[in-house]
Steps between C-alpha positions, in 0.01 A plus 500: 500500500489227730700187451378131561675201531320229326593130540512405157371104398716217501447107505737245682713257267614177619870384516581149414765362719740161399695402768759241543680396825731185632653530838447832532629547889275587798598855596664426837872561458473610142630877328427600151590791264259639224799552191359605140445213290585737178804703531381761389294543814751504765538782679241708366264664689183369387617154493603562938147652536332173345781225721396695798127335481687167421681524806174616693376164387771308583517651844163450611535129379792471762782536261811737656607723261908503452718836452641361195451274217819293613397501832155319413414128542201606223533733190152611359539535150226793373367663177225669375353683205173592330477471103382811242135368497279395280183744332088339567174631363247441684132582379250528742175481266318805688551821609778628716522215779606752771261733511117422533305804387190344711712362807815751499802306507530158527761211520489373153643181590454145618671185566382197283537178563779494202702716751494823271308809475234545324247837488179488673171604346384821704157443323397711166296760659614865442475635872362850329211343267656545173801294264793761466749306208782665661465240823380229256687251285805271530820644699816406403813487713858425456739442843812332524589183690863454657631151624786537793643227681762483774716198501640350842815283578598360800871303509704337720794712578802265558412283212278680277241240501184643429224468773235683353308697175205643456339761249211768522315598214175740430350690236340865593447807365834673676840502378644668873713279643518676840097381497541159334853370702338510828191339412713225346714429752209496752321225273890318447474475932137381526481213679938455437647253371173390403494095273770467256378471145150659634364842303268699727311805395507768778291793465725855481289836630462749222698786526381804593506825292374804589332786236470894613189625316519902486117643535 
């Protein structure tokens, strides 16, 4: 028995970003603190593995991170969280999209100019010369669509006066957060602070799986 490792497919989702700044401080002199915006976060472990890319961010902008919360000029107020997800059907009208019985397999996919996916027509040629019903017909299939979000807080220690906000939001077909929180705080820093009031779409990388196939 020999086991493979087989990338399995995956498509990218886009995050929508909403962020909103006013006299947010150049780094130069300035310390911050990543604290848990819901109580119920602080001191956990996942929530320090997840403030630990904030404060990569927030470093390689310039920003000096402080030992302590009171000894910050800048608390960054985080949260995060993905939903229970919604069921889709999809029909694809034609025979199983991911395998071509004349081709082998193929990418079923493309990108429309409606920015979703949408099955391409591998032609309606049986590769072996003959119509076999069990490759024919509509397929049906049901997946499940999370939305997660991180949200983003940036105050002014000594008053409280809030500097800056800004929210992340995508749709995919994972519900791991350890995948999803990165990805969102990398789209949160693109291009930082970014125009207050703007909404930019910034495209996430799918997340890689991987299958073993026993032979």
């Amino acid at each position: 028995m020999i086991l493979a490792g087989l990338a399995a497919c995956a498509t990218p989702f886009n995050a929508d970003v909403q962020r909103f700044q006013t006299q947010l401080p150049a780094p130069q002199g300035e310390t911050f603190y990543v604290v848990a915006d819901d109580p119920a976060l602080a001191g956990g472990l996942e929530f320090a593995q997840y403030a630990d890319l904030v404060e990569a961010q927030m470093n390689r902008l310039g920003y000096a991170e402080a030992p302590s919360a009171e000894a910050a000029s800048l608390l960054v107020r985080f949260d995060y969280g993905v939903d229970n997800g919604r069921e889709r059907v999809r029909s694809t009208g034609f025979r199983d999209p991911f395998y071509d019985p004349w081709y082998g397999y193929r990418d079923p996919f493309f990108r429309s100019r409606l920015s979703y996916y949408r099955p391409r027509h591998f032609g309606s040629r049986w590769g072996f010369g003959f119509y076999d019903p069990w490759f024919g017909g509509p397929e049906i299939r049901s997946y499940t669509v999370y939305t997660s979000g991180i949200d983003m807080k940036i105050d002014r220690a000594v008053d409280g006066q809030r500097l800056f906000e800004g929210k992340a939001q995508a749709m995919s077909t994972s519900n791991r957060l350890q995948y999803l929180v990165p990805n969102l705080v990398e789209a949160m820093f693109t291009d930082f602070p970014g125009n207050s009031g703007e909404t930019v779409r910034i495209s996430i990388k799918p997340e890689e799986k991987v299958v073993r196939r026993i032979d």
